[in-house]
Each structure stands twice: as structure tokens, then as C-alpha cells.
N, C-alpha and C positions, 0 to 999 in steps of 0.2 A: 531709354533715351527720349530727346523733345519727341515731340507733335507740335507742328505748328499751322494752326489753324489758318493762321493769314502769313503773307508773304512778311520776309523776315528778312533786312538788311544786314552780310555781314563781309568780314574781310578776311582776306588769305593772301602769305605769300608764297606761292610755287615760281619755281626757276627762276629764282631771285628777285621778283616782281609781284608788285602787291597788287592782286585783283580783287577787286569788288562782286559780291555775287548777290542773287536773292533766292532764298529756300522756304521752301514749303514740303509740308506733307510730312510723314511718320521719319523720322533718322530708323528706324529700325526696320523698314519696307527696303527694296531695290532702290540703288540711284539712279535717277535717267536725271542727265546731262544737257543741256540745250544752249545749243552757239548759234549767238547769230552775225545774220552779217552786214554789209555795207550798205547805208550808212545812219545803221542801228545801233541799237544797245541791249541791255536786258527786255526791255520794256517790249522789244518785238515779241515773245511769248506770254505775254498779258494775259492772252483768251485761250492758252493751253497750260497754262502753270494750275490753275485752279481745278480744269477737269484730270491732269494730271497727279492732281496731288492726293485725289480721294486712294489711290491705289499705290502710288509710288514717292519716294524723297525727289523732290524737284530741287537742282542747283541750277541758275540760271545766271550764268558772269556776265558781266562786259569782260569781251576780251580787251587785253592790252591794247594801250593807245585809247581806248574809247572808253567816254561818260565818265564813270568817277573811281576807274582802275588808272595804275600808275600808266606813267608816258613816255618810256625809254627815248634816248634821242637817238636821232641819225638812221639811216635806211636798214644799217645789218640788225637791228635790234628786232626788225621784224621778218627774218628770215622763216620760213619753212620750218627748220628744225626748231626754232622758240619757240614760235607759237604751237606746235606738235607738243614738245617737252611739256610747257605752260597745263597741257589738256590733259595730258598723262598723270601729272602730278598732282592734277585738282580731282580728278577723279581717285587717286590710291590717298586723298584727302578723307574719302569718306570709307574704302574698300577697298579689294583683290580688283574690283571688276566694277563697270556698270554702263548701261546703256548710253549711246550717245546719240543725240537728234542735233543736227543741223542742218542750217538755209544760206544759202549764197556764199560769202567767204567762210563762213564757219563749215558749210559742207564742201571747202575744199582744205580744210585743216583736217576735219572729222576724216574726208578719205582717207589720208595720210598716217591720220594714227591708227585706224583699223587697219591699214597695209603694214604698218611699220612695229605694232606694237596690238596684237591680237586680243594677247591673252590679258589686256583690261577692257576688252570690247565683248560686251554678251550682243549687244545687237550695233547697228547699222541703220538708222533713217534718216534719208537727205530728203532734204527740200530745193528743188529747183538750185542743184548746182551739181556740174556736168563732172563723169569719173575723168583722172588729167589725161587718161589715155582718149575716151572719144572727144572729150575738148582738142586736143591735138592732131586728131584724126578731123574734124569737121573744120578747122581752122586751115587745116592744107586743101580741103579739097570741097571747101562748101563759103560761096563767094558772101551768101549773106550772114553768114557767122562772123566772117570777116569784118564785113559793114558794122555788123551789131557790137564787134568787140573796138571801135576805133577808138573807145574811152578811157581804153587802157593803155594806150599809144600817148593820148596827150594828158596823161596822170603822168607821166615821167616829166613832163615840165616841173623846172624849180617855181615855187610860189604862185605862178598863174591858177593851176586847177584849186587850191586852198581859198583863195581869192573869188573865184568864180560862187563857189560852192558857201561862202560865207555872207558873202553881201546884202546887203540891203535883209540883216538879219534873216540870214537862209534862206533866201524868197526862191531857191532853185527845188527845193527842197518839195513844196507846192505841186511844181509841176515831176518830179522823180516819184514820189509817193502818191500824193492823191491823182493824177495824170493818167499815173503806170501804172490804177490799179484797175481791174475789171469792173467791181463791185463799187456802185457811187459814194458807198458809205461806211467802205471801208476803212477811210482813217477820216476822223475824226479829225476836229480842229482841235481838240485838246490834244490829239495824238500828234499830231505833223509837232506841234510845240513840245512837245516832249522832246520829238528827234532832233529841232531844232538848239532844244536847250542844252541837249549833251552834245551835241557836234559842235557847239562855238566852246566849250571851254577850255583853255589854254592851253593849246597843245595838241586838242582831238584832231583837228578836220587835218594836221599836216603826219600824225600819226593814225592816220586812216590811209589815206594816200601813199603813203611808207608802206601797207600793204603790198603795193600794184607793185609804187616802184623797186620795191626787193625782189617780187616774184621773176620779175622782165629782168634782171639781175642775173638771177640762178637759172632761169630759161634759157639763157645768153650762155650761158656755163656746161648745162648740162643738155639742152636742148629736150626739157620735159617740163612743161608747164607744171606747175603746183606742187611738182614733189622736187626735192635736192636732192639725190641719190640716184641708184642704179635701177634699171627699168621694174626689175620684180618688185619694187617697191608699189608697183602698182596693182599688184593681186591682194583681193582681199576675198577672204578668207570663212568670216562671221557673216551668219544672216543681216539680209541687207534689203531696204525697203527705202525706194526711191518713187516719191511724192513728186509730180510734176505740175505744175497749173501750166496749160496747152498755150495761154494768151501771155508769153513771155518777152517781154520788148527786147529783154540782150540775150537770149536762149534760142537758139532752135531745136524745134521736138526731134532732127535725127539725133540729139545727144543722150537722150534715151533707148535709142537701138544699139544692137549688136555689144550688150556689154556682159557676158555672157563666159567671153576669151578673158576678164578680168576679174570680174564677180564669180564665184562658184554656188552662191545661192541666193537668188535675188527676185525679190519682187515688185512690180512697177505697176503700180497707178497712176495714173494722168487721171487728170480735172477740168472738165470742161470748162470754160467761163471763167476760168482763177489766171489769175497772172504771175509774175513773177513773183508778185507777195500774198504767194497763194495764204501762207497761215493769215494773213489779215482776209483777203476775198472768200475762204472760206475755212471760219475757224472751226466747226463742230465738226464737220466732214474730216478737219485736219486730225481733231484731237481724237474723233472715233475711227480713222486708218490708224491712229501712233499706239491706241490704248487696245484694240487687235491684235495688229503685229507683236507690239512686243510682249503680251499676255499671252497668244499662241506660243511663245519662244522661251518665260519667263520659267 
């Protein structure tokens, strides 16, 4: 099969939705998988796709709704269980099985499919994004969780957060990314344009937002943040390697304790100095914890 020496634009439809992906690396090595999250696209693995690929097949989507995968409308089309499905099917895209790495909304889909569907998960590595049981656990009983999640409350307005988030050709974007990041030079001004360019295209910034408001949706339902279904849905199961950067503007580091009752093999590093975009604050530290872990487990 290919080797593809450089990143390779291609398209797939799983769960009836056509995503955009980019791949590198040998088709005949393991898959690892990388989702990222809000208000990203592929391009957030930039600086891990390339040391990842000497060893491993690198797929790296835009999830649904975002950059230049399709745009389902209306809020159910981004429930829990699609975008779960979506991840499942892109992965038995390439194999039985393969590793999955994700940051922010994508490691709260990646939880889900590791809880929900095992046996196409060889490994587990999040980035800065909390299991839905200690997320739920810190949101009851930790005030500045609360504080830091208030932007999930005014995402459920119709059109205003799209509006906000678009203006004056992205300019919030400025202060979210280069702001919120630890590292001065961490993103780039080719980079912020990047994120810029794929969040205005027709349809993304209000199919990003359809994230939040589906989840507050099926929270409302089943009273379990991130996952739709029944509590065991939140044990998981596969080695699991949870990457934190400590300077998180909407995280608190208790969301990395006591996850132990839901993880059954789990290992945490925290990052001093990295923020919540830690893979951009510190990429080589990211890409030698991912190319470790899942080498010791491979």
C-alpha cells in the first residue's frame, strides 16, 4: 500500500457524512487517529502529523460541521451518538482497530468511543479535555469550573454566539488562540488565518456551536454531560494517556484527579507552562509523550 511522504488530502463518507481528512505516513504501519477540537480543524496537528508519521498511518479529519467536511443542519445532527458513529467508521475505514488521540471536543467524543465501542480502540490519548464523569463531578462542586464553563450556557443562544465569533473577520479568534496560549509563539499569524479561514465558511461557525447546543440538549435528558446513554458508558476500558497543559483558561487541573473509578489504566502527565492548546505550546514534548505511550502499548 501508499507511503505518503507528505500530508495527503482526501475524502470519506462514514455515517452518511462526508468528511474531509488529511494522511500521512505508511497505509501498512498502525492507524492513529487525531480529532481535534473547538474552534479547530485538521490543521491543529500540524506539528504532530509529521513526527507521527515516521512510525505510524496519520488520519487527521475535520470533524463534521468543520472546514471542508460536510455541514449537516440543525442541532440533532450533532448529537453524541453521530459524532461517536462518524469516529468508529473512519477508523474500520482503515482496520479492526487503531489508536485514537484527541484535544478539546474531540477528547470528548474519543472518551465516548473508547467507553462505548472498545474493541476499535488499541490506545486512549486526550489532550486537555476532562472524562464526562470528573467534568460533572467538578461542575457540581467546584465554583470555578462553573465560572470557566459560562460559555457553554451563552452557545445555546440562537445566532448571537455565531455572530460574535465571526465579526470583523474572526478578530475573537486573536484573543481565544494567540491570548489563551502560554507559549508567545505559539500560533502564528499564518496559523490564527488558517483557523480563521475554516471557521467562516458557510455553515462552520453555526455547525461548531451545534456541538455545545446538542450536548446541553442530552445533559438536559440524561443528566451526563458528553455521553447520551447509561452511566457505564463512562468506564473505559483501553490504555489511556491523558496530556494536560496546567495553564488551562476553561479546565481546572482537579479534572485530572481521581479518574481512576472510571479509567482502569491510565496515565497522566501534566505540562507545566502549556495551556489549553497545549499540542500548539508544546509540540515536541506532545509528539514524544504520544510516540512513547503508544509505542510502549503498540
Amino acid at each position: 500500500m501508499a507511503t505518503y511522504t507528505r500530508m495527503v488530502h482526501r475524502q470519506t463518507v462514514v455515517n452518511d457524512v462526508r468528511l474531509h481528512y488529511v494522511e500521512a505516513g505508511d497505509a501498512d504501519d498502525e492507524t492513529i487517529v487525531l480529532l481535534h477540537g473547538f474552534p479547530e480543524c485538521w490543521y491543529s496537528w500540524h506539528e504532530q502529523i509529521p513526527a507521527l508519521a515516521k512510525e505510524y498511518h496519520v488520519v487527521a479529519p475535520d470533524l463534521r460541521g468543520y472546514n471542508r467536511s460536510e455541514k449537516p443542519h440543525g442541532v440533532d445532527a450533532y448529537r453524541m451518538s453521530e459524532l461517536t458513529a462518524d469516529v468508529v467508521e473512519l477508523i474500520r475505514e482503515f482496520g479492526d482497530s487503531g489508536h485514537l488521540v484527541a484535544h478539546d471536543w474531540g477528547g470528548g467524543i474519543a472518551w465516548n468511543v473508547a467507553a462505548r465501542h472498545p474493541d476499535v480502540v488499541d490506545t486512549l490519548s486526550v489532550l486537555n479535555a476532562p472524562h464526562p464523569g470528573a467534568f460533572e463531578r467538578e461542575l457540581r462542586r467546584n465554583g470555578e469550573q462553573r465560572r470557566k464553563s459560562w460559555y457553554m450556557a451563552f452557545f445555546q443562544l440562537p445566532w448571537l454566539p455565531e455572530w460574535l465569533l465571526t465579526r470583523r473577520d474572526c478578530a475573537a479568534f486573536d484573543e481565544i488562540l494567540r491570548e489563551g496560549a502560554s507559549t508567545p509563539d505559539a500560533f502564528s499569524d499564518a496559523d490564527v488565518e488558517r483557523y480563521k479561514e475554516a471557521f467562516s465558511k458557510p455553515g462552520a461557525a453555526t455547525s461548531a456551536i451545534n456541538y455545545y447546543r446538542s450536548v446541553i440538549r442530552e445533559e438536559a435528558k440524561n443528566l451526563v454531560p458528553f455521553v447520551d446513554g447509561d452511566v457505564a458508558a463512562r468506564d473505559v476500558d483501553v490504555p489511556t494517556l491523558l496530556l494536560w497543559g496546567e495553564d488551562d483558561m476553561a479546565l481546572v487541573p482537579e479534572l485530572t484527579e481521581g479518574l481512576d473509578r472510571w479509567v482502569s489504566d491510565l496515565t497522566v502527565q501534566r505540562i507545566p507552562d502549556a495551556s489549553h492548546w497545549v499540542q500548539m505550546d508544546a509540540p515536541e514534548r506532545v509528539s514524544e509523550e504520544l510516540l512513547t505511550f503508544v509505542g510502549e502499548r503498540s
